[in-house]
N, C-alpha and C positions, 0 to 999 in steps of 0.2 A: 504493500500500500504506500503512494506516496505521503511524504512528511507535508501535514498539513494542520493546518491551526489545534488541533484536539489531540494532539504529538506535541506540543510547545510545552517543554519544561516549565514547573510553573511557577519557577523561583521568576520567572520574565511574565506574568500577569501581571501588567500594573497594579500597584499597593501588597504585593508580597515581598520578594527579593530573597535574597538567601536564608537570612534567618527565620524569615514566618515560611518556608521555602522546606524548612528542615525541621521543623515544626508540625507543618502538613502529613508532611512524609511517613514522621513518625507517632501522629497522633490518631490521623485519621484514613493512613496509606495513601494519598495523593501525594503524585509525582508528577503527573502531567495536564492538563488543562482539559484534557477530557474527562480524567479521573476525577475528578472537581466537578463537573458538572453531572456523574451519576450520582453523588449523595445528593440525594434528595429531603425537603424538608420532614419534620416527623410527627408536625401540625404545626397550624395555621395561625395567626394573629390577624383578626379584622381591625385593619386600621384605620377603618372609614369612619366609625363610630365614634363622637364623641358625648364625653355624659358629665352634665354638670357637679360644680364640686359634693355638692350638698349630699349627692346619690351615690357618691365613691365611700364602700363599706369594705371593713378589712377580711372578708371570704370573697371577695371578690378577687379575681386574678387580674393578666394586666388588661390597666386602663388608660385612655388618653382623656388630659382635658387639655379645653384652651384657655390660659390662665395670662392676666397681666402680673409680672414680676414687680412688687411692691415695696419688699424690702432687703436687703441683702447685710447677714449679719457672718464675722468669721469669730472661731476661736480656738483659744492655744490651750497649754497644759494648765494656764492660770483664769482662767475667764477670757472673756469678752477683749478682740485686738481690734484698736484704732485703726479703722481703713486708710488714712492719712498715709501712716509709715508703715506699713505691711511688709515682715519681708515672710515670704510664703512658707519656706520651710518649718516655720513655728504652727504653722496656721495646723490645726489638728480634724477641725470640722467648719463648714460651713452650714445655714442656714437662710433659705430662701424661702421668702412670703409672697408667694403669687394668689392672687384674688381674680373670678369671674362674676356676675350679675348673683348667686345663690349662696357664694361665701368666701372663707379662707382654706390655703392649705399650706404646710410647711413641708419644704422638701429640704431634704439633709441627703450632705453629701463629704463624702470620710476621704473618697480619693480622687483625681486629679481637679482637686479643688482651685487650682492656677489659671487653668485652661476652661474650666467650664465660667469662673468669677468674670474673667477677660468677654466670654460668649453671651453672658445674659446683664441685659442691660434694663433696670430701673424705669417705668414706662412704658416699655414692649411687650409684646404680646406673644406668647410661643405656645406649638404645641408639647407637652410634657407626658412621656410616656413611660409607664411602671408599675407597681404591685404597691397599691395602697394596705395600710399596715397602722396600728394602734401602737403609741407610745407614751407614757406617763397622761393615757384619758384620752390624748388628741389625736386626729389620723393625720399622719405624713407618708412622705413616700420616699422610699432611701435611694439616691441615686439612679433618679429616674434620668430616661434621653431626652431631650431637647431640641425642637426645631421651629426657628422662626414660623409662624402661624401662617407666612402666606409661602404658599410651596412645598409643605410640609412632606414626608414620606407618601402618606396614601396619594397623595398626588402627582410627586415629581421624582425623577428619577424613576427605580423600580418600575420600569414598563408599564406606565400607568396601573399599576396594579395598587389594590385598594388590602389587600391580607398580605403579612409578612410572614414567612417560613421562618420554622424556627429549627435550626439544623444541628446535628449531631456535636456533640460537644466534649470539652473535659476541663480539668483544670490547667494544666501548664497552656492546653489554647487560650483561656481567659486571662492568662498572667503574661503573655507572650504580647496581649494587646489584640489575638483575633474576637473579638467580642461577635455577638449577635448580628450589631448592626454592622461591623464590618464582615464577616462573612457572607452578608448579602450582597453590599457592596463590590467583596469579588467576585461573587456568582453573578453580578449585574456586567464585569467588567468580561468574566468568563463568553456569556454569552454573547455579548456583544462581537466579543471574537472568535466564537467559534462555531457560534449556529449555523452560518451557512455553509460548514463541511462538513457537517451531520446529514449522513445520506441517508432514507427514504430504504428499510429495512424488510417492509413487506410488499407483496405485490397490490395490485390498484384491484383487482377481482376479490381478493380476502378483503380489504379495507370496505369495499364496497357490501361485499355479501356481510359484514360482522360491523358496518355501523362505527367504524374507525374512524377515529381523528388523525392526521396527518401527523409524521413526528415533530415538523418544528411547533406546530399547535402544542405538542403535546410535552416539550422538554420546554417550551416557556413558560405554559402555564401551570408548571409543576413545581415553578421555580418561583414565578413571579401572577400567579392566577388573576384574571382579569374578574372572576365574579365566582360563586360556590359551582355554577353549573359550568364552566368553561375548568374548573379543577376536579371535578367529577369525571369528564370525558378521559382527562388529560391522562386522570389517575389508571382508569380505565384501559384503557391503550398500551400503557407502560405497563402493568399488572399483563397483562393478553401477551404481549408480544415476549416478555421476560418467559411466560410459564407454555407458552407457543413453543419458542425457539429447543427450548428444554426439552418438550414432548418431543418434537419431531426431531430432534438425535437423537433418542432413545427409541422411538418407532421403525425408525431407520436402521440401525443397529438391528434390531432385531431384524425385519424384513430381511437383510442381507445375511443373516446369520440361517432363516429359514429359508432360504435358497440355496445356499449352502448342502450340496448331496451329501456331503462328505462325514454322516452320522452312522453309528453303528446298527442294524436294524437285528432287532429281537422279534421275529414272527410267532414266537409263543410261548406259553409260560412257564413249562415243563411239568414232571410228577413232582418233583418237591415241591412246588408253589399248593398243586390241588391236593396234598397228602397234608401238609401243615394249615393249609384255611380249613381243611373238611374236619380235621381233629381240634381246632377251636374248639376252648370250655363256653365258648362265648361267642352271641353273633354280633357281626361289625355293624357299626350305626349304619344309617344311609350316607352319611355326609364322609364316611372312611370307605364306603362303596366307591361312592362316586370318584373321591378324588385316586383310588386304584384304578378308577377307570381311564381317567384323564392322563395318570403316569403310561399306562400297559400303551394306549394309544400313540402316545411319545415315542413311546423305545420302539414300536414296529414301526415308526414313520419314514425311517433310514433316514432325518436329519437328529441332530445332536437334541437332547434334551437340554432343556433349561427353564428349571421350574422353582418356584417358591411355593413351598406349603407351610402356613401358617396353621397354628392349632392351637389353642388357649391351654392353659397348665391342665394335665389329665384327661385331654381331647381322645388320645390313641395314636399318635402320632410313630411310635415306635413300632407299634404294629403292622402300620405303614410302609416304615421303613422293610423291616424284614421280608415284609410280600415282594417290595420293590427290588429287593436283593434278590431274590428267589426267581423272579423271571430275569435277570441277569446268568445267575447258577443253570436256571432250566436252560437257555441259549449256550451256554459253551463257555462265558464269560466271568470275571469274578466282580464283586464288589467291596469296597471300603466303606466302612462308617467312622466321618471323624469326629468327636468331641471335643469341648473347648478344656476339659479336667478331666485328672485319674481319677477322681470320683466320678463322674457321670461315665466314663467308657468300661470302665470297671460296672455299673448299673446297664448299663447297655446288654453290656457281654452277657451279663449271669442272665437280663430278658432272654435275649436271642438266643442264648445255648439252649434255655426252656425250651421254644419255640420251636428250632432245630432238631430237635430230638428222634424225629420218626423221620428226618427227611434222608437221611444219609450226607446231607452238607456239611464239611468241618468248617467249623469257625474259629477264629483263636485272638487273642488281644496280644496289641502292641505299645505298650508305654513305656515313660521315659526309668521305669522302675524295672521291667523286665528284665530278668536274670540273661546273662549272656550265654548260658547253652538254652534255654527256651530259646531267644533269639536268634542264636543258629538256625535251631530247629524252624522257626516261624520262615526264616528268610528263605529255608530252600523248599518249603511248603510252598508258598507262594510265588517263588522262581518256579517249581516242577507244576503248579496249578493241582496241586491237591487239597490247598486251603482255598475252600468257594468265597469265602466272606470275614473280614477282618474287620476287627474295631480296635480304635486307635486313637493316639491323642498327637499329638506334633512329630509324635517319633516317627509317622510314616514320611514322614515328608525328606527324612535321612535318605542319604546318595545311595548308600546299599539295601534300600528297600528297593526289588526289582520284582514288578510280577511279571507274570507269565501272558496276563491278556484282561487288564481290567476294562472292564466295560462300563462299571457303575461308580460315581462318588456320590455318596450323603453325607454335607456338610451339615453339621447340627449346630446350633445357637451359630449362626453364619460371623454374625459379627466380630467376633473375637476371631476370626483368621486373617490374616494381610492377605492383600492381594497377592503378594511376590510368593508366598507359600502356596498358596492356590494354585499359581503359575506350575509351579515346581510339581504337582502332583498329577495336572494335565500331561506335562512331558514324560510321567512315568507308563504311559498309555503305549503300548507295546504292538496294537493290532493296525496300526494306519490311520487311526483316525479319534477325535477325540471322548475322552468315557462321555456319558448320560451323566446330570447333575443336577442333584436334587438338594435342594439347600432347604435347612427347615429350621424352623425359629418358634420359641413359644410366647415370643414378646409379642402381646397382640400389636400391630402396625397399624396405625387408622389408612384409612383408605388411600387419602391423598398423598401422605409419605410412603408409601407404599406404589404409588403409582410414579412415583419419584428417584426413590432410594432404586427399587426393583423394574421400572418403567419397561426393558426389555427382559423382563422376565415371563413366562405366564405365570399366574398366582394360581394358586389353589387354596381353599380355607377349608380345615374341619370345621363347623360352625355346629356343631352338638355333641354332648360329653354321653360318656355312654352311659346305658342305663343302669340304675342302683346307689349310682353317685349323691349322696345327699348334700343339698345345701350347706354351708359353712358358716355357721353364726359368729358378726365380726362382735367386736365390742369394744370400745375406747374405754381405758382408766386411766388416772392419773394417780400419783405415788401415795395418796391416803387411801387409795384401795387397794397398796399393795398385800396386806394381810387376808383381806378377803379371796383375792387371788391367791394366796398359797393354799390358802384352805382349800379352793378351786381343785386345784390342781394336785393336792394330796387325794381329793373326792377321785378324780380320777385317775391316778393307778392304781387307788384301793379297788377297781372296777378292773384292772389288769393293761388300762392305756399308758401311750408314752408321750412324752411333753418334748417338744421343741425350745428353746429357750435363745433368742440370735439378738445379738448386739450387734451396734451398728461399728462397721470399721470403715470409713472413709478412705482411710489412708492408710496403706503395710505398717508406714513407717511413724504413723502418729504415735507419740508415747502415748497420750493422753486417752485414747480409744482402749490401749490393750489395757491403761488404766483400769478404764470402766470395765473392762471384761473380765479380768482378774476380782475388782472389788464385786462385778456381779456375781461369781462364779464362786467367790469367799460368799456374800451372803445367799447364796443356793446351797450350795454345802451346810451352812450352818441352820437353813430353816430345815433343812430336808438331808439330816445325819445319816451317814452309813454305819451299822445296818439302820434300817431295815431298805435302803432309798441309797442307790445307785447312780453315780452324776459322770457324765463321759463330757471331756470337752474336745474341740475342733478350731483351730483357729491355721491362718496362713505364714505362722510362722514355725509352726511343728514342722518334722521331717512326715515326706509321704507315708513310712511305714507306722509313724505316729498316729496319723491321719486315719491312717486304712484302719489302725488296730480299734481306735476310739468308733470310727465309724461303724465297722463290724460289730462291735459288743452293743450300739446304739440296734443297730441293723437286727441280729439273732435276739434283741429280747432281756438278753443281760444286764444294760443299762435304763434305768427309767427313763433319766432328764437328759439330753443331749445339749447342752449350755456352745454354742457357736455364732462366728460371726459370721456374715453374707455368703461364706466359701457353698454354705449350703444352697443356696438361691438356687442353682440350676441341678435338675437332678436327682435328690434325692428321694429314695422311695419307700417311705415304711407304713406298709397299710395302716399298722399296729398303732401309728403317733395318730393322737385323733387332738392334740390342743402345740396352738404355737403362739408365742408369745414375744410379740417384738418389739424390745425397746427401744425405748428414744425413737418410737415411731414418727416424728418428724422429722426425723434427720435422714428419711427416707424418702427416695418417688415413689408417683403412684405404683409405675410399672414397677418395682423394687419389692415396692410394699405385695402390690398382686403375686410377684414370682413368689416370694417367701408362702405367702397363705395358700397359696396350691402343692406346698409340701405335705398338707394335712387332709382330711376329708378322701383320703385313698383308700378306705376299709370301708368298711358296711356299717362301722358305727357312727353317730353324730357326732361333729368335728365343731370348733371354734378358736378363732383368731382372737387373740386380745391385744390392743394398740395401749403399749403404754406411754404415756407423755409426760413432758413437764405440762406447770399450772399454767403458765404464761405462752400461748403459742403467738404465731403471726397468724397475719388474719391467711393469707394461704396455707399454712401448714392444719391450721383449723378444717379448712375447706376440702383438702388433703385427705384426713381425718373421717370425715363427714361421709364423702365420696365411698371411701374404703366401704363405712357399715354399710351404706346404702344399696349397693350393688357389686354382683360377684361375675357380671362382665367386661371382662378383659377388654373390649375394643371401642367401649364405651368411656370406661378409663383413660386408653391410651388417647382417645381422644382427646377428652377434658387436659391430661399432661401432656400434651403436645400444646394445648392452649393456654396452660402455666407456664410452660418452660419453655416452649421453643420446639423446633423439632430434633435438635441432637439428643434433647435430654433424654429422650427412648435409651440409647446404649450408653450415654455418660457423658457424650460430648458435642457442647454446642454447635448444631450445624452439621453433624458429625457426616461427611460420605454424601453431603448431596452433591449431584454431579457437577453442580454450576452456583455460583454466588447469586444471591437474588438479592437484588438491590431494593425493590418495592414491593414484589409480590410477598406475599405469606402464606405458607401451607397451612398453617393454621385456621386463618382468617378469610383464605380465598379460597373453597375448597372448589365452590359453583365456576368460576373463572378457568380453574385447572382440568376439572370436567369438558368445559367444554374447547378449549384449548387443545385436551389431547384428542376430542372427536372430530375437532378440527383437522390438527393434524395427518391423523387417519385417514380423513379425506384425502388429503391433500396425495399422502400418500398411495392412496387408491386409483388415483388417474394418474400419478406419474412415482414411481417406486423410487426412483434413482434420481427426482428432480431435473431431469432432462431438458423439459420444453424452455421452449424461449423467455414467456411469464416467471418461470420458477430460477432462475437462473439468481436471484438476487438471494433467494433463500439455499440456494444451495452454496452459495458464496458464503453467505451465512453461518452456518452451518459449519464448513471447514475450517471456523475461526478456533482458536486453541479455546476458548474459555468451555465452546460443545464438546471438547474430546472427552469424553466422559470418567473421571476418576473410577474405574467400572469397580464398582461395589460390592456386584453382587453374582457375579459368573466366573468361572474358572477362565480366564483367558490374558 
């Protein structure tokens, strides 16, 4: 692309320079004068309004009046200084008494009291804009702006625009001198020079068919909005074409990945598959029907699979998995199952070996704890293709794991793998072509990150738990009902249940958490003495074999109370625990708080979560809280914490894996906009796959710009 006005370094935008220059850079990541001109405001200021003094109340946010300056008082560290001989440095505060036709108002002002004294003059009349505020009885207003009354802001300058943006901020910008109103001022100066090499991003048949505003409509009055309906369009457009552009390299991506021959095709399911579904104690829901139907159709397609299956904590997800293995094994072929812990692939393994049992498929586990003549023995199983199906934790991903002809990978809790290891496990694919890949998560994903994060994936969802499953009774307490609660909880293992107990650890390495775990763990021991009451603990700084021994005695029955932090979240499975107890429930997400409480309620007895808190919450941690008792669906949940936190906070990290930076849209917020965005898209891609025709040429330009190459999330490749 040529070097043109939106490429201009922006230390050379008139009123920056090098040090607001460096500033930028590092405060708000602008570097370049186009970079400046995507942050966009994060609401609005009507500045057309003015409202007499008399009606200016301190819950009121900011306001403008138009006040004659009456009186002008300074002073120092001793009272009251003689304007006569002023010399400024002493001067500590000023005070200014401007009057309209309804009353007084005092404005006070702490800093650059030199420059503002010099500005207002005794007799004139300005506009004054600010956050009125009560002090000793009287309202004033601290350091409000200032601008002579005829030409004032809503008028002049700022492209006649009548509402000010109020833009992304911090401290060292405000002490550097980029203030509010000078960041306008650069965005004023931005535009001016760089609008007209902002080219025209969609075609004139989409703008037309969807009711589009034009972009330079659309980056002026986002910047500088001529009226509420002319910022609505603007908004509008900018949201569309951000969550557009998004869709369609991800639709794309896929389409070219389903054209792609080059998948392994499995034509059938073989006798292990109908030897182990016919010997189910248990029939599969409809909703575990369907999505074996969805995979089986995959694998014989002769293109590659690439699927997401979602399933709420105790959907049957695993059972899933093992069919899905089985028509792999019946084909000729083997599969892997990875997990993100030796706990869960160790849980995995002892399912699947059940399951396995009548089919004649060896299975065997691979972790980083594996003895090294097992691991001999594993690696030439799996080189010779006599181990049909392996489950594993990272250690498959080692150089001398070699199979013989994997066909299948199931990635489990997906998130926790890198992509780079991902990669590594594709290339261990031995038959010409790349395995089938099933990634499965029990984080429920609300729809729109989901269509985002996974975009070229097909989804598949369990959406019903099987039957027998009883409901999970939550219950919030706070620390004066911790007694009641042990009583609770001694009621039941006198009834033969086992109690969960998980403390929150934030951090491996916080003293302060293994703190509270240790002092939780002394007072559990001392309510609940051995004998007759058994306490196993788990934390992530024990050795694995630590780990396995505490977890096994929790597992077989031996230990009542299992006292652990988070490590247990994914994974664990003891029909037998029927209460879990999580403290410092607010220092939990929802999703967080969800995985833990689907530890419990896995038996046939009645199950309950109890949220312990402090007295004092925030009003979201309350809301949190609330949510929890209320309902024991996952994707309802992930919803409402996607619209507390953002969309990273699902796996921990803000933003975490979405393909592309969104400068104004929000998943959260915009769900209807992404909707149809990606149907858009669809379209779009439907009468031309590969963007070809001469209209589409601008989006396919588009398109091959670095920000669409998609951080790919969520596929082996």
């Amino acid at each position: 692309m040529e070097k043109n006005a939106l490429q201009t370094d922006i230390q050379f935008l008139p009123g920056v320079g090098p040090k607001r220059a460096q500033l930028l850079k590092k405060e708000l990541n602008v570097s370049t004068v186009g970079d400046l001109i995507k942050i966009y405001p994060f609401r609005y200021i009507d500045r057309s309004r003015i409202i007499p003094i008399s009606a200016a109340a301190s819950d009121m946010a900011y306001i403008q009046i138009k006040a004659r300056v009456k009186e002008i008082h300074l002073f120092g560290s001793n009272g009251s200084i003689d304007i006569q001989d002023v010399k400024f440095n002493t001067v500590k505060r000023m005070s200014v008494l401007v009057q309209d036709d309804s009353g007084y108002l005092e404005l006070v002002f702490f800093k650059g009291i030199k420059w503002m004294y010099s500005k207002l003059k005794p007799g004139d009349e300005y506009i004054f804009f600010g956050k009125p505020a009560i002090f000793n009885g009287h309202m004033n207003m601290v350091h409000p702006e200032a601008d002579p009354a005829t030409g004032h802001p809503g008028q002049a300058g700022n492209m006649n625009s009548t509402m000010t943006g109020v833009y992304p901020s911090t401290e060292k910008l405000r002490n550097g001198g980029i203030t509010g109103k000078v960041m306008n001022k650069l965005m004023e100066n931005a535009l001016n020079m760089a609008l007209p090499d902002i080219k025209e991003t969609l075609p004139q048949y989409l703008m037309i068919e969807k009711g589009l505003v034009p972009i330079h409509f659309a980056i002026r009055n986002i910047h500088f909005p001529k009226d509420l309906q002319a910022l609505e369009k603007a908004k509008y457009r900018l949201k569309f074409e951000e969550l557009f552009f998004l869709q369609l390299s991800l639709l794309k991506q896929r389409y070219i990945r389903s054209r792609n021959e080059n998948g392994i095709r499995m034509p059938k399911v073989g006798e292990a598959f109908n030897i182990c579904y016919n010997s189910l104690p248990f029939e599969l829901t409809g909703a575990q029907k369907r999505v074996i139907t969805e995979i089986r159709d995959d694998m014989k397609s002769g293109h590659q699979m690439n699927r997401l299956l979602q399933g709420d904590v105790g959907s049957g997800k695993t059972m899933v998995a093992v069919l899905s293995a089985l028509i792999a094994t019946g084909n000729g072929y083997q599969a892997c199952i990875m997990a993100p812990t030796e706990v869960l692939a160790q849980q995995h393994f002892k399912n699947i070996s059940r399951y396995l049992q009548k089919t004649g498929v060896r299975p065997a586990l691979l972790t980083g704890s594996s003895k090294t003549a097992e691991r001999r023995d594993i690696h030439a199983g799996l080189e010779d293709g006599s181990i049909g199906i392996i489950v594993g934790t990272h250690a498959l991903f080692e150089d001398n794991v070699i199979f013989k002809n994997l066909g299948l990978a199931i990635i489990d809790e997906q998130h926790r793998f890198g992509v780079e290891q991902r990669a590594k496990l594709w290339r261990k694919s031995s038959c010409g072509a790349p395995p089938h890949v099933l990634v499965m998560t029990a984080t429920p994903i609300p729809r729109t990150l989901a269509m985002t994060l996974y975009g070229d994936l097909d989804v598949s969802v369990i959406d019903e738990l099987p039957p027998g499953r009883k409901p999970i009774q939550t219950i919030a307490a706070t620390e004066s009902r911790r007694p009641a609660m042990f009583r609770f909880l001694k009621e039941q293992i006198a009834l033969g249940r086992q109690v969960f107990i998980v403390y929150p650890l934030i951090f491996e390495s916080e003293k302060m958490d293994y703190k509270n775990l240790e002092n939780g763990y002394e007072q559990v021991v001392t309510a609940f003495p051995f004998p007759p009451y058994k306490t196993a603990i788990v934390h992530g700084q024990q050795s694995n074999d630590e780990k396995k021994f505490n977890m096994d005695a929790f597992a077989a029955g031996r230990a009542n109370i299992l006292v652990a932090t988070s490590v247990i979240e994914v994974g664990v499975d003891v029909p037998n625990a029927s209460v879990m107890v999580i403290e410092s429930a607010e220092r939990f997400g929802l999703s967080q708080l969800h995985q833990l409480r689907g530890r419990v309620g896995r038996g046939s007895e009645k199950s309950y979560c109890i949220l312990m808190t402090g007295n004092k919450l925030s009003k979201e941690s309350r809301h949190r809280i609330e949510l929890m008792c209320a309902t024991e669906n996952g994707f309802e949940l992930a919803e409402e914490d996607m619209k507390m936190r953002g969309p990273g906070s699902l796996d921990g990290t803000q933003q975490s894996g979405l393909p592309i930076d969104l400068n104004i849209a929000s998943l959260a917020k915009d769900g209807l906009i992404l909707n149809d965005a990606r149907q858009c898209a669809q379209s779009v891609l439907d009468r031309d796959p590969v963007l070809s025709l001469p209209e589409n040429r601008m989006l396919a330009e588009e398109v091959l710009r670095d920000k669409y190459q998609v951080r790919d999330y969520s596929q082996i490749s």
